[in-house]
C-alpha positions in Angstrom: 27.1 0.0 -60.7 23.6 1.2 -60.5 20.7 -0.8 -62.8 17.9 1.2 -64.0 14.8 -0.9 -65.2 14.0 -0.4 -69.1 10.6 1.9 -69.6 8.7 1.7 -66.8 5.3 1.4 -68.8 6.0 0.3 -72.8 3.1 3.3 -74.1 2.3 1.0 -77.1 -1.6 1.8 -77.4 -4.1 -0.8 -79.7 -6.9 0.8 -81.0 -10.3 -1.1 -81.4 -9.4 -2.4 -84.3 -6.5 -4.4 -82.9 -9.6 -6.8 -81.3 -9.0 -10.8 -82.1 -9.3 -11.5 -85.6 -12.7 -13.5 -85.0 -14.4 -11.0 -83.2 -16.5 -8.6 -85.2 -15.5 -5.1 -83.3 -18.9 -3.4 -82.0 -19.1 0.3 -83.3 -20.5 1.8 -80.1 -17.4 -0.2 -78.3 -14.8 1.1 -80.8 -16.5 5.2 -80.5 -15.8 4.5 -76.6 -12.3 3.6 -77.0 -11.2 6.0 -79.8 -12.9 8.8 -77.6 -10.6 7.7 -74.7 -7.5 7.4 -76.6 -8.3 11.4 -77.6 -9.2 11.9 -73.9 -5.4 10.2 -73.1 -3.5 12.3 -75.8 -4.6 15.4 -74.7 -4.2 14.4 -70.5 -7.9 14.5 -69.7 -7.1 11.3 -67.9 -10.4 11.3 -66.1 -12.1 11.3 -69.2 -9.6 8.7 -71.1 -11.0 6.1 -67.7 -14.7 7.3 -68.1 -14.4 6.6 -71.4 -12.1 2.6 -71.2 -14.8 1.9 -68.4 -17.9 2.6 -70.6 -16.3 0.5 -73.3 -15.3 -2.2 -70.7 -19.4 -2.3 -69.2 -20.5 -3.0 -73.3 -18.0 -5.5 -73.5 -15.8 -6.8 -70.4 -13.6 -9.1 -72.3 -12.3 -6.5 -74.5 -9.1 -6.8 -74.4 -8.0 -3.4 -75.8 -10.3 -1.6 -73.6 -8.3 -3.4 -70.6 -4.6 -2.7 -71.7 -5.8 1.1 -72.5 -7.5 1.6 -69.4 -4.4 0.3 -67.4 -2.3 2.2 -69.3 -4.5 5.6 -68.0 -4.4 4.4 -64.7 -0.6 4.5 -64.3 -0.7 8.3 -64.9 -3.2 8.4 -62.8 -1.0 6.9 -60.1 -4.0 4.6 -59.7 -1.0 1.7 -60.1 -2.7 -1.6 -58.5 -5.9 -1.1 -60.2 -3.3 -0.4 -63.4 -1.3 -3.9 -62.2 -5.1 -5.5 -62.5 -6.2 -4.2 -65.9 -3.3 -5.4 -67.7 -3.4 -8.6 -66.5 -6.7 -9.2 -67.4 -5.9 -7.9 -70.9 -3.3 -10.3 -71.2 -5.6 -12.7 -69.7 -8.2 -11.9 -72.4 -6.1 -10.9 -75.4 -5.4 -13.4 -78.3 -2.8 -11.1 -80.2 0.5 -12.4 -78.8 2.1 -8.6 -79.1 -0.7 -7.3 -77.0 -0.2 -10.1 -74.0 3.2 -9.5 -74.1 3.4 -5.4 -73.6 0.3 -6.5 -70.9 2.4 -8.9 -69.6 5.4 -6.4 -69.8 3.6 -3.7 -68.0 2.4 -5.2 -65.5 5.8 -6.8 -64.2 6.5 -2.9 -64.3 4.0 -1.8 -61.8 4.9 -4.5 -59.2 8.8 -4.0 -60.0 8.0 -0.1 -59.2 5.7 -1.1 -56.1 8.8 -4.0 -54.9 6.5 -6.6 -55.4 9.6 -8.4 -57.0 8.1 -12.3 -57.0 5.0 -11.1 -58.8 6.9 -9.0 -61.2 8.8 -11.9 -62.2 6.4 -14.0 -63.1 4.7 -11.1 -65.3 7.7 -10.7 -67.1 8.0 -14.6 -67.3 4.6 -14.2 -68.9 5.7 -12.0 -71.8 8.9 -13.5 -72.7 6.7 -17.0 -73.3 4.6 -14.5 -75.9 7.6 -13.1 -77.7 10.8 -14.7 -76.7 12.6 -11.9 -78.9 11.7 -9.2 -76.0 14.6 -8.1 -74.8 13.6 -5.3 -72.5 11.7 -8.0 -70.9 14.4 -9.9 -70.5 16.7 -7.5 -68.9 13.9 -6.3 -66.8 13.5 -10.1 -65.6 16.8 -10.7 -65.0 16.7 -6.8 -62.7 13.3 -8.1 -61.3 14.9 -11.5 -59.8 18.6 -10.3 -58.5 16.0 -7.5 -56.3 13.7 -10.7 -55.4 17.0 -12.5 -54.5 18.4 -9.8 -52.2 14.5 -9.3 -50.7 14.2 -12.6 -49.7 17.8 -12.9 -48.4 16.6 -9.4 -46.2 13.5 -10.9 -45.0 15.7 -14.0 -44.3 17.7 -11.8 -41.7 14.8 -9.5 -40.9 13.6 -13.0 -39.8 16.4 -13.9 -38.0 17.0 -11.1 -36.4 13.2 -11.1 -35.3 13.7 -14.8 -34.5 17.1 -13.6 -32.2 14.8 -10.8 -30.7 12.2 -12.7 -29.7 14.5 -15.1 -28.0 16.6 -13.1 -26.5 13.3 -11.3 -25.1 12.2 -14.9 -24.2 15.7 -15.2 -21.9 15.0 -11.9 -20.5 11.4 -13.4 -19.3 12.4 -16.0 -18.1 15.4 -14.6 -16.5 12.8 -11.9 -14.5 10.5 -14.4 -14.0 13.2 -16.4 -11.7 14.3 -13.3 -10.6 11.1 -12.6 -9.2 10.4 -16.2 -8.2 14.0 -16.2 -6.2 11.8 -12.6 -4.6 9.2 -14.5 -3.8 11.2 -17.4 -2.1 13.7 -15.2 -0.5 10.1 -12.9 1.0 8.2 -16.6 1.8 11.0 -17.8 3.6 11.5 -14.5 5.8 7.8 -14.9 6.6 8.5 -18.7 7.4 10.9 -17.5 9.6 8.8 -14.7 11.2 6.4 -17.3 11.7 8.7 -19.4 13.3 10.0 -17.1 15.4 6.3 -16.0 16.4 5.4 -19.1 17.2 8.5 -20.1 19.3 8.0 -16.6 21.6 4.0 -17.8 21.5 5.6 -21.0 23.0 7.4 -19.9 25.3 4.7 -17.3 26.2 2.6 -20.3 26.9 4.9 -22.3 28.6 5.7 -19.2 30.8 1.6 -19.1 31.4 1.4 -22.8 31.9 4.2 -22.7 34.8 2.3 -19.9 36.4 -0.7 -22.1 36.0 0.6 -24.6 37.5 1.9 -22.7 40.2 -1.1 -20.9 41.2 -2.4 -24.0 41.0 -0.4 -25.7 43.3 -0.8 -23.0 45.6 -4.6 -23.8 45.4 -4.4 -27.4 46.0 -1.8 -26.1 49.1 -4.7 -23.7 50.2 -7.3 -26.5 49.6 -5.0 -29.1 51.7 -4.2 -26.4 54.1 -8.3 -25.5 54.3 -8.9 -29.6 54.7 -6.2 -30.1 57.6 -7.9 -27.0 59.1 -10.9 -28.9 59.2 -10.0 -32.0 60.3 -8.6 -30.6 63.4 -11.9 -28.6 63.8 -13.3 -32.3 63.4 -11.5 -33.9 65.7 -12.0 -31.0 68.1 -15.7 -32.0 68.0 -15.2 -35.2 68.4 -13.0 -34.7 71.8 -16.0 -32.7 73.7 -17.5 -34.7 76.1 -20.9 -36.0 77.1 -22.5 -34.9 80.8 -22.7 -38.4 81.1 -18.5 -38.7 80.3 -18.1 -35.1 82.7 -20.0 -37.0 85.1 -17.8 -40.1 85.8 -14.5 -38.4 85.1 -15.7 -36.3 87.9 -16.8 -39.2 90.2 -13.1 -40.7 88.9 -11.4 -37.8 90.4 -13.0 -37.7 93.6 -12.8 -41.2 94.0 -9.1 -40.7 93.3 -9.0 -38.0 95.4 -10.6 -39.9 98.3 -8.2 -42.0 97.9 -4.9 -39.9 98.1 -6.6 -38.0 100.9 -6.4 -41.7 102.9 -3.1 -42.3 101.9 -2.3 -39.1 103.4 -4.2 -39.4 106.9 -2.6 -43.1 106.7 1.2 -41.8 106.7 0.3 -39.3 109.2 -1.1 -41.2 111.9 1.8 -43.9 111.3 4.0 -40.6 111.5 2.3 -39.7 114.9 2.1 -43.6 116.5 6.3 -43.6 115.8 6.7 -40.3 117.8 4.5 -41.7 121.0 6.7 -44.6 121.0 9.6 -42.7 121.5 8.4 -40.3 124.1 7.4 -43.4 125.7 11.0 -44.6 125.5 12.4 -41.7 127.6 
């Protein structure tokens, strides 16, 4: 069953003379606010306000001059600054029957701008003025089933939020290992790329050292090789002889010569002597 809030502004209007008791109403005040009630009954809003605000510079805790302009503002659709002035008349006023319809109207702006906690306590504010307000009452009672539900929205809004932001929080994280397993999975390719470059650099180096060392060993061969060759060069040298040496080798061999050449005449004359003998004989 649908609810429907009870007047949404209660258009009781207090004329100057409704001022506290003990306050002697200034004419000039009371022309201002008259004027603007005139202004108000025939719709010239603008000047009804000109008119409340006037009233309000001569005397700012005028109460009536408040709860009229606030009542103005409303139709003006000017409803926070209409929230404001009856406040402050209910603030200022000593007349319980003017806090309360204040009171009263201002828990009706906020309840028609959803400001449900603030409307509460407004209405709160005018049932402590006149307990026998029963439009207050049932607007109260409206005012705080709509705070209940608001808060019990803003309690899911919240969790919802709350669910949102972690879910979003697991998504993060969940890319940021996602990435992070990237990045391992891309380091330890290049590890291996590295490895693998450096094991073909080693082998390329090993494959250099060997030839290295082979040319190498090919020039100590050559240098071996180059040394022998000089040694038997040296050795060469070292077998010519002197004139001195050519000279008694030479006398050597014709000594030696001399001497076969003996042993030759020697066995032939011992050859010849044999023959004689025998010719002899016969």
């Amino acid at each position: 069953m649908k609810t429907y809030i009870i007047t949404l502004i209660s258009l009781v209007f207090f004329t100057a003379t409704a001022q506290q008791p003990e306050q002697k109403p200034d004419k000039e005040v009371e022309n201002l606010i008259n004027k603007g009630l005139q202004a108000y009954d025939r719709a010239e809003y603008s000047d009804a306000e000109l008119n409340f605000r006037k009233a309000l510079a001569k005397d700012p805790i005028n109460a009536v001059a408040s709860y009229d302009l606030g009542l103005t503002e409303t139709e003006m659709d000017k409803n926070l600054e209409a929230a404001h002035f009856f406040e402050k008349a209910g603030k200022q006023a000593n007349d319980p029957l003017l806090k309360s319809k204040a009171y009263f109207n201002e828990g009706n702006v906020w309840y028609q701008k959803k400001k449900y906690e603030k409307a509460v306590e407004a209405y709160k504010n005018a049932l402590r003025q006149n307990p026998a307000d029963e439009e207050a009452r049932y607007n109260l009672a409206l005012a705080m089933q709509k705070l209940k539900q608001q808060q019990k929205n803003n309690k899911n809004k919240n969790k919802n939020k709350n669910q949102k932001n972690k879910n979003k929080n697991k998504q993060n994280k969940q890319n940021k290992d996602k990435d992070k397993n990237k990045q391992n999975k891309k380091d330890q390719k290049n590890k291996n790329n590295q490895k693998k470059n450096n094991k073909g650099d080693q082998k390329k180096d090993q494959k250099q050292q060997n030839k290295d060392k082979q040319q190498k060993g090919k020039q100590d061969q050559q240098k071996q090789q180059n040394k022998n060759q000089k040694g038997k060069q040296g050795q060469k040298r070292k077998t010519k002889l002197t004139p001195q040496q050519v000279k008694q080798i030479l006398v050597a061999l014709k000594n030696k010569e001399q001497k076969t050449q003996k042993k030759i005449k020697a066995k032939i004359l011992k050859t010849k002597s044999k023959k004689h003998k025998q010719d002899k004989d016969w």
